[in-house]
VMD Tcl script that builds the backbone (N, CA, C; Angstrom):
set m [mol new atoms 264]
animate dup $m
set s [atomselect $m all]
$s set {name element resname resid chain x y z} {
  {N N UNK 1 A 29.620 9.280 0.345}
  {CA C UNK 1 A 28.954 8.406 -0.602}
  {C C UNK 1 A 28.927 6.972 -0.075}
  {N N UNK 2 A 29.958 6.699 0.516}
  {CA C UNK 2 A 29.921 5.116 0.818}
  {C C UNK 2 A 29.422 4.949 2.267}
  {N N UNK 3 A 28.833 6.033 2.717}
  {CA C UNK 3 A 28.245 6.094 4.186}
  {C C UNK 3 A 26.594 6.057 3.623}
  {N N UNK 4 A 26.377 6.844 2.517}
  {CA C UNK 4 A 25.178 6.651 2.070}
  {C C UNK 4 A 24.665 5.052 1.617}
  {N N UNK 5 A 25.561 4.633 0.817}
  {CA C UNK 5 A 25.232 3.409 -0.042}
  {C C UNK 5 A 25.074 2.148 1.477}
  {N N UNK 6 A 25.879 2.538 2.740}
  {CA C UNK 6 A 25.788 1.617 3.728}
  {C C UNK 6 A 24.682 1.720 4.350}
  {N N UNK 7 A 24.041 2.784 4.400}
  {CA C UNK 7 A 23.057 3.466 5.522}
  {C C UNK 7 A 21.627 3.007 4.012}
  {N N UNK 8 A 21.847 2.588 2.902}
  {CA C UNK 8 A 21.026 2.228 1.915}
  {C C UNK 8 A 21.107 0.919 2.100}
  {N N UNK 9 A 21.769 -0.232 2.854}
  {CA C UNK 9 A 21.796 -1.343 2.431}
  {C C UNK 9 A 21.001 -1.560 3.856}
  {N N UNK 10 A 21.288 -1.175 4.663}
  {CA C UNK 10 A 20.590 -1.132 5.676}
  {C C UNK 10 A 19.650 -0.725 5.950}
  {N N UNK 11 A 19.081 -0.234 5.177}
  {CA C UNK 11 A 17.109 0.280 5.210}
  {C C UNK 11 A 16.945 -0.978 4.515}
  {N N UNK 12 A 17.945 -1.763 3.469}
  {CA C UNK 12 A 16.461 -2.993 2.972}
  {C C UNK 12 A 16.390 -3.946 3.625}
  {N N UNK 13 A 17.609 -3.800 4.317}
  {CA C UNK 13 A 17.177 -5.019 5.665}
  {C C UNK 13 A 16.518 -4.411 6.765}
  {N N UNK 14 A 16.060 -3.533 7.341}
  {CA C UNK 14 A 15.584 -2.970 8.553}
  {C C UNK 14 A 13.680 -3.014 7.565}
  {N N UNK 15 A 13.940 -3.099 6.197}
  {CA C UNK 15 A 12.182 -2.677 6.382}
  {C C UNK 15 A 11.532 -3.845 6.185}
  {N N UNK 16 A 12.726 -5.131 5.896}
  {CA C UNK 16 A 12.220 -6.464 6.364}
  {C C UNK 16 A 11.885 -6.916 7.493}
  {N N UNK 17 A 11.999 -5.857 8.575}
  {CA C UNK 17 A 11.825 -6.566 10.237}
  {C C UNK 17 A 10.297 -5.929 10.535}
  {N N UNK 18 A 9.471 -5.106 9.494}
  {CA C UNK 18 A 8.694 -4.256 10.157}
  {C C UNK 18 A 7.159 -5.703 10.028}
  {N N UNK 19 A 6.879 -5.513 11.129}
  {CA C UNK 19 A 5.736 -6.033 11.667}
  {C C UNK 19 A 3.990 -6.066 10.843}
  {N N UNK 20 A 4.276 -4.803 10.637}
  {CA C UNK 20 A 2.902 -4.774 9.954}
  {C C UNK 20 A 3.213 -4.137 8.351}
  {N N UNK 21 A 2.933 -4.590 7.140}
  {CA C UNK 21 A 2.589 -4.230 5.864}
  {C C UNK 21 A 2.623 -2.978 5.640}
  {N N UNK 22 A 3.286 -2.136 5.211}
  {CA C UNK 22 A 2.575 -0.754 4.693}
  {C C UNK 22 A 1.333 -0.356 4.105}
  {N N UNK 23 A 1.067 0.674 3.902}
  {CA C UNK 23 A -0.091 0.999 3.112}
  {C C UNK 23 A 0.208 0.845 1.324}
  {N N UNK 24 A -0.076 0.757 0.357}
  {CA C UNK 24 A 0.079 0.455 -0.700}
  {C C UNK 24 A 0.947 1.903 -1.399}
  {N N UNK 25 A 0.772 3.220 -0.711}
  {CA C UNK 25 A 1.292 4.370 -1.099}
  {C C UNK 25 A 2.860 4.156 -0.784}
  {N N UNK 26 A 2.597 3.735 0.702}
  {CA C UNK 26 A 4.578 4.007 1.276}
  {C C UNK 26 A 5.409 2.489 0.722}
  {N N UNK 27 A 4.765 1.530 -0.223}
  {CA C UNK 27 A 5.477 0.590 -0.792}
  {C C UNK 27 A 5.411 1.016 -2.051}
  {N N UNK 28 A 4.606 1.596 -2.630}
  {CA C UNK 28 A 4.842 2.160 -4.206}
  {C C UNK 28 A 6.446 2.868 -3.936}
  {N N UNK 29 A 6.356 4.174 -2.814}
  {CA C UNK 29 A 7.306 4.755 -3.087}
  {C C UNK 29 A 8.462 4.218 -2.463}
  {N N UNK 30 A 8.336 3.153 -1.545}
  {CA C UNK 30 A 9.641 2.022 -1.590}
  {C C UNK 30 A 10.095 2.087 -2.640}
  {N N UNK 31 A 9.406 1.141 -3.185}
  {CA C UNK 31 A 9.269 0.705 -4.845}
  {C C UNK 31 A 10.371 1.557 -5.567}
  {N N UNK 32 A 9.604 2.635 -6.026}
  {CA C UNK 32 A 10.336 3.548 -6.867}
  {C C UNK 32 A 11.315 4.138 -6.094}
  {N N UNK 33 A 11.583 4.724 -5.165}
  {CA C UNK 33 A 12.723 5.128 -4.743}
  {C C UNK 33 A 14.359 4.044 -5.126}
  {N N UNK 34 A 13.660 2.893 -4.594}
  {CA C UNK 34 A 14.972 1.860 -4.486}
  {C C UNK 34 A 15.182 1.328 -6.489}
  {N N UNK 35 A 14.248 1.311 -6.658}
  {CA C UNK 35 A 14.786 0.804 -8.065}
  {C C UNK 35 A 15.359 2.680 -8.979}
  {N N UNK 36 A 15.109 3.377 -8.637}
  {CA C UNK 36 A 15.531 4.955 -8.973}
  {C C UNK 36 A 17.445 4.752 -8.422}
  {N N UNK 37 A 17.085 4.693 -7.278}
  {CA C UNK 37 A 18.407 4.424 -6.833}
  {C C UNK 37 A 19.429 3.557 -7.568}
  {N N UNK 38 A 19.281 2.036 -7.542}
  {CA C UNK 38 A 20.082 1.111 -7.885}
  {C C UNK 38 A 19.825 0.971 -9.323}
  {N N UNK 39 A 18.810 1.376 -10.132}
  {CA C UNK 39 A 18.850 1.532 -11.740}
  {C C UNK 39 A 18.903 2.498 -12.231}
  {N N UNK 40 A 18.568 3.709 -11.862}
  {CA C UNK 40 A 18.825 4.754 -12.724}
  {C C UNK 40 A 16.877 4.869 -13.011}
  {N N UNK 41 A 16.679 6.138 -14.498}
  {CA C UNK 41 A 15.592 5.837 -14.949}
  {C C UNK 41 A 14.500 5.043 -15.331}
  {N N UNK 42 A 12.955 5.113 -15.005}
  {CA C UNK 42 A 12.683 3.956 -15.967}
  {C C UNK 42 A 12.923 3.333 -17.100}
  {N N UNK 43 A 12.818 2.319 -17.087}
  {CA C UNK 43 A 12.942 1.607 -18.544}
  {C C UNK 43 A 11.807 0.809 -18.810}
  {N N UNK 44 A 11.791 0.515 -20.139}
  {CA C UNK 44 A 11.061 -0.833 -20.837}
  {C C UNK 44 A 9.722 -0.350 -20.615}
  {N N UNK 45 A 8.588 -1.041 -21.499}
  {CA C UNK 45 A 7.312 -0.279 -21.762}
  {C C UNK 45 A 6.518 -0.562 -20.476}
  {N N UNK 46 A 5.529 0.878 -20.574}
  {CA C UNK 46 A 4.725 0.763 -19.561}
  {C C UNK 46 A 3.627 -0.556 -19.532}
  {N N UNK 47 A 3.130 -1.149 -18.567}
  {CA C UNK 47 A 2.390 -2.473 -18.380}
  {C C UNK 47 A 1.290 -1.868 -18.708}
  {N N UNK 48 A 0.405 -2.707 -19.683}
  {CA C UNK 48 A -0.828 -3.040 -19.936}
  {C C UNK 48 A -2.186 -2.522 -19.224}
  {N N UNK 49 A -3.116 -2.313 -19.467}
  {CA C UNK 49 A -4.267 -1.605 -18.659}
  {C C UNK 49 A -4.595 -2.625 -17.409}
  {N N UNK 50 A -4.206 -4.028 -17.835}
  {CA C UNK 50 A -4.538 -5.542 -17.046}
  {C C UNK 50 A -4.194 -5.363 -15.970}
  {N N UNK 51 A -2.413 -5.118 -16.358}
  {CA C UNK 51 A -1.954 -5.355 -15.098}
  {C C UNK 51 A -1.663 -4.545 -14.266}
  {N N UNK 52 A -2.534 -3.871 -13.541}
  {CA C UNK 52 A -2.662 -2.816 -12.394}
  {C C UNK 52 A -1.574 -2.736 -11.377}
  {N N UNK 53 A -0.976 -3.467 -11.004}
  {CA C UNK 53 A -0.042 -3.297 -10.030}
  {C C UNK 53 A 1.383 -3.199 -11.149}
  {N N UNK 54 A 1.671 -3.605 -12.493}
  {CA C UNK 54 A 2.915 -3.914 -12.533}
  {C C UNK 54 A 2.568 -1.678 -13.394}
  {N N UNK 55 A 1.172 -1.410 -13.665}
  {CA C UNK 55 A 1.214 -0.381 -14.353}
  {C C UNK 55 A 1.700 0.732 -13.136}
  {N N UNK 56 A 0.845 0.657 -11.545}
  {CA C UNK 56 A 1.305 1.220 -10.414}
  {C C UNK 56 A 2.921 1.491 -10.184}
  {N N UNK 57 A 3.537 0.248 -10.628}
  {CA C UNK 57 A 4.658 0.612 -10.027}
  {C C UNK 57 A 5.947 1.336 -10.979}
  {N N UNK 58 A 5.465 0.826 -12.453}
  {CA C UNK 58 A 6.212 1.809 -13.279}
  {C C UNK 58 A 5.860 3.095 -12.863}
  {N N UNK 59 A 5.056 3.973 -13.062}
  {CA C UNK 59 A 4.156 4.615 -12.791}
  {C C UNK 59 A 4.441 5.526 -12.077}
  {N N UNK 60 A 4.827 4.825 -10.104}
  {CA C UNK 60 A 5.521 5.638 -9.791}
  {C C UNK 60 A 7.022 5.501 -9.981}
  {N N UNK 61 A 7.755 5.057 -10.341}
  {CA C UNK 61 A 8.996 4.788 -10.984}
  {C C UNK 61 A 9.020 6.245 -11.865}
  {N N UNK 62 A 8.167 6.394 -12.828}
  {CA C UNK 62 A 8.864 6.891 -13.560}
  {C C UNK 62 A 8.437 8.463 -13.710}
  {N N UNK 63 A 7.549 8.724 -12.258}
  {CA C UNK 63 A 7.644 10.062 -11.523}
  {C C UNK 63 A 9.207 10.594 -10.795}
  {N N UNK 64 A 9.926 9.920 -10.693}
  {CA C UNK 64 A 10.892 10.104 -10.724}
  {C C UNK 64 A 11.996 10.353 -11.323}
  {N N UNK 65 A 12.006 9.788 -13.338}
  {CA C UNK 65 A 12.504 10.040 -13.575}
  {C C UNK 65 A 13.349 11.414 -13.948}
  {N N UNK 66 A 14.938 11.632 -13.787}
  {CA C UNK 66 A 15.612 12.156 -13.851}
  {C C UNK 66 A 15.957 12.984 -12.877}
  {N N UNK 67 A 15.557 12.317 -11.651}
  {CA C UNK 67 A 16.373 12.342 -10.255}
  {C C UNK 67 A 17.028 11.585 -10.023}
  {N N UNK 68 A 18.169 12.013 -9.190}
  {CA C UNK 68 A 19.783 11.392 -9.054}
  {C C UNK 68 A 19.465 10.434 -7.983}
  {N N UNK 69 A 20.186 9.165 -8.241}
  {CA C UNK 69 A 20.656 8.272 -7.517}
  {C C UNK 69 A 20.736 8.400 -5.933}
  {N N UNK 70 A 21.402 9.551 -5.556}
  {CA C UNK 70 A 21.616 9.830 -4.336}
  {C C UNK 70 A 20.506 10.439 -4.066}
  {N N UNK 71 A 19.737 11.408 -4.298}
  {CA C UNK 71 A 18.832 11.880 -3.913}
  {C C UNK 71 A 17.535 10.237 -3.421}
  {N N UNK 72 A 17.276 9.496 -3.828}
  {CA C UNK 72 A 16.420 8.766 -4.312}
  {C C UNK 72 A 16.828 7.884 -3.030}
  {N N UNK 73 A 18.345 7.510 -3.104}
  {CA C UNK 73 A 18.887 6.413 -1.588}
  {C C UNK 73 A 18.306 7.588 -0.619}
  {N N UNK 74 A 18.751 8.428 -0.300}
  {CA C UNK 74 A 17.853 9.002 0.710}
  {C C UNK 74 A 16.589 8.862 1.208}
  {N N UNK 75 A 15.706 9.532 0.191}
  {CA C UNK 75 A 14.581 9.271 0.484}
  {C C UNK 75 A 14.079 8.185 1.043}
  {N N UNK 76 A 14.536 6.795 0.341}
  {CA C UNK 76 A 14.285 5.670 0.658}
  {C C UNK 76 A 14.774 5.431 2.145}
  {N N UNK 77 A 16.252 6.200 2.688}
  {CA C UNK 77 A 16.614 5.787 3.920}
  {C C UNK 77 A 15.114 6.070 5.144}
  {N N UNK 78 A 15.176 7.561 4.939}
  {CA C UNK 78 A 13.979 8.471 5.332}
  {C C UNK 78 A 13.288 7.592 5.681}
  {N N UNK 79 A 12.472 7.343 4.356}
  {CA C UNK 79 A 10.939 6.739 4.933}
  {C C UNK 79 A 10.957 5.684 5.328}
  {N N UNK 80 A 11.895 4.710 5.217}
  {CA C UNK 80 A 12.488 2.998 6.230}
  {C C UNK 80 A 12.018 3.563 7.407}
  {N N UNK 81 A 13.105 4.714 7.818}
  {CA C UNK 81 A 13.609 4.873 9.351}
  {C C UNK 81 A 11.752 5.293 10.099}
  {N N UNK 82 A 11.118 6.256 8.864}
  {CA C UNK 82 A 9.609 6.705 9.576}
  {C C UNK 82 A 8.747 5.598 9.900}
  {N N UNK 83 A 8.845 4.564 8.663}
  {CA C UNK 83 A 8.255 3.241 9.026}
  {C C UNK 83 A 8.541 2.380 10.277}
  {N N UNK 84 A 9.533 2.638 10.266}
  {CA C UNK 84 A 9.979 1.601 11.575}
  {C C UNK 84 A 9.528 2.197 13.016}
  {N N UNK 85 A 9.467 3.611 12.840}
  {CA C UNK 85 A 8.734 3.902 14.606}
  {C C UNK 85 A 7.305 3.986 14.171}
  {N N UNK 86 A 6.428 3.512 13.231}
  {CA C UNK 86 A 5.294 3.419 13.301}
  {C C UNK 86 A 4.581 1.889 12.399}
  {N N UNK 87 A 5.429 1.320 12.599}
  {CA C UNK 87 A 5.041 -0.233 11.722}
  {C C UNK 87 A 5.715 -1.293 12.778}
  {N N UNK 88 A 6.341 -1.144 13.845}
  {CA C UNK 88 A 6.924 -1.481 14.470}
  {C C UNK 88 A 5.922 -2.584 15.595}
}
mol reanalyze $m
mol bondsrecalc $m
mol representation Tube
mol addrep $m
């Protein structure tokens, strides 16, 4: 567990070094993976028809809900590490 949570702190600094932007899909599921992880379920009401990006990211957030914590740091490690040999 505490090899996970290290190898998690270290994807959010490694996907700050990447060179080029993701595509809007592999930052949604940034997105939701890491807040799945470090919060738990969604919360608080879904955003407005307006606001398109804040509705995107609940959205995918809360395709996730009631997947575990650990499962979720993973994923997130995963797709850092895929980003980085191709955003690089």
């Amino acid at each position: 567990m505490a090899d996970l949570k290290a190898d998690f702190a270290k994807a959010q600094k490694d996907v700050k070094t990447l060179t080029q932007r993701p595509d809007n899909n592999d930052m949604l599921f940034l997105y939701a993976h890491f807040k799945q992880a470090s919060e738990g379920d969604v919360s608080g009401k879904r955003p407005g028809m307006l606001d398109m990006v804040g509705r995107a990211k609940y959205d995918a957030w809360a395709k996730l809900s009631g997947s575990k914590p650990d499962a979720a740091m993973k994923a997130y490690i995963d797709k850092v590490a895929a980003l980085l040999k191709s955003h690089k």
